[in-house]
C-alpha positions in Angstrom: -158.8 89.9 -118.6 -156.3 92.6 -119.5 -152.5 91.6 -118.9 -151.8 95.2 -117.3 -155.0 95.1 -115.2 -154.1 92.2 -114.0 -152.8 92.5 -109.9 -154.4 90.0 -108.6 -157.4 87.9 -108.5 -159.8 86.1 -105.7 -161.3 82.7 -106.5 -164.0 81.7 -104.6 -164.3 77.9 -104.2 -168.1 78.1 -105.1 -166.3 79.1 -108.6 -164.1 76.3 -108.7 -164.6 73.3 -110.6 -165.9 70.7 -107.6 -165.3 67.0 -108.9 -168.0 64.3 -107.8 -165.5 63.2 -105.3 -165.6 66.7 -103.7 -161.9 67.6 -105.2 -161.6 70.9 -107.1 -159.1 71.7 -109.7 -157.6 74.6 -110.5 -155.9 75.0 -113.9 -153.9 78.2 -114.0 -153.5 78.9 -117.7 -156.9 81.5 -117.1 -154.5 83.6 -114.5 -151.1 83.6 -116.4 -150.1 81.3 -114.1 -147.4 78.6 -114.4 -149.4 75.7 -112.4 -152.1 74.0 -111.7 -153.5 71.7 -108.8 -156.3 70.0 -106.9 -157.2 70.1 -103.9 -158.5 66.5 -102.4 -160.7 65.9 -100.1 -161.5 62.2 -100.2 -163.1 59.7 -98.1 -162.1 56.3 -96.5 -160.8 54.2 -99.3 -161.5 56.4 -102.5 -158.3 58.3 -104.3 -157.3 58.4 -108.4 -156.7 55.8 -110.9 -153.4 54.9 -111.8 -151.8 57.6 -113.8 -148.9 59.6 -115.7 -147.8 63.5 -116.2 -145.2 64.5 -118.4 -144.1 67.0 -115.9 -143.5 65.5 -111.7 -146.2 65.8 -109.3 -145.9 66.9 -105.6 -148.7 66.0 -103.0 -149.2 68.3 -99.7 -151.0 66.1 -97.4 -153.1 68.0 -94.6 -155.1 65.8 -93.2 -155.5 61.9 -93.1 -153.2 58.9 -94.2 -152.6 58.4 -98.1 -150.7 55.6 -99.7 -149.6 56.3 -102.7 -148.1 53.8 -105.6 -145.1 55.5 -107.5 -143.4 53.8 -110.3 -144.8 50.4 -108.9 -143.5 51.0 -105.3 -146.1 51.5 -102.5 -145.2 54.7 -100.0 -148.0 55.3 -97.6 -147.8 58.7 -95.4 -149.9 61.0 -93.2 -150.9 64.6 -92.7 -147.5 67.0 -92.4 -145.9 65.3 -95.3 -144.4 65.7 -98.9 -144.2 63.6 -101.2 -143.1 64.3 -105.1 -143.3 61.7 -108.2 -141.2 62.4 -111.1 -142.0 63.0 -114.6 -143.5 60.0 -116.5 -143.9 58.0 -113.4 -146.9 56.3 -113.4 -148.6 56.9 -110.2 -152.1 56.3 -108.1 -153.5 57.1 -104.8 -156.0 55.8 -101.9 -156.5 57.3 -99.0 -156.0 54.5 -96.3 -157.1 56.0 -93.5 -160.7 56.0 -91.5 -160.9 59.6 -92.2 -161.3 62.0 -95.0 -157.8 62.6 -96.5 -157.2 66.0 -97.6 -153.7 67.1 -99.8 -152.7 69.4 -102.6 -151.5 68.0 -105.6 -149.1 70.2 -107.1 -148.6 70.4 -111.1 -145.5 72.8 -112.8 -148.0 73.3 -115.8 -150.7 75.9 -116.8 -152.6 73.0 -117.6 -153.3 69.7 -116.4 -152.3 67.0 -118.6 -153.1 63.4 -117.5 -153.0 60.2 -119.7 -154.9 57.9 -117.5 -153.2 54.0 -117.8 -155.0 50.6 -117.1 -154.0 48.5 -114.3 
């Protein structure tokens, strides 16, 4: 891609990297672009494995009820809510609900970076 071509571009989800548990990610490095996210869509009871970034995290949720575990603390929410981690903060999720839980998980970098951590 040519920096002073570049207006704007269209991603079609087919184009997307789809995850086996039906999230895509979306690294933004390719696009010049200063973050990064997924987009979850998971069902009853699935979410990540506990977790660090060394940048904070903000979750969009859309649909369902999440609980999420932040720094050891357990915050569960539902669809209409925000909720950011900070830097360094290890951090999981599980959606809690009885139906698919759908959010945005927001990263400030042009690339994800994850160091996954054992519970």
């Amino acid at each position: 891609m040519n920096k002073k071509d570049f207006n704007y571009t269209i991603l079609k989800s087919a184009d997307l990297e789809l995850r086996p548990s039906g999230t895509v990610k979306f690294e933004g490095a390719a696009y010049e672009f200063g973050s990064s996210f997924f987009h979850v869509k998971n069902e009853p009871g699935k979410g990540s494995f506990l977790h660090v970034h060394p940048y904070p995290e903000t979750w969009i949720v859309i649909r369902g009820s999440v609980r999420f575990t932040v720094g050891g603390e357990d915050i569960e929410t539902s669809a209409g809510n925000i909720v950011v981690a900070g830097k360094d903060i290890p951090h999981k999720f599980v959606n809690m609900g009885t139906e698919l839980l759908e959010m945005v998980c927001i990263h400030p970098s042009s690339r994800l970076i994850q160091k996954d951590l054992e519970e």
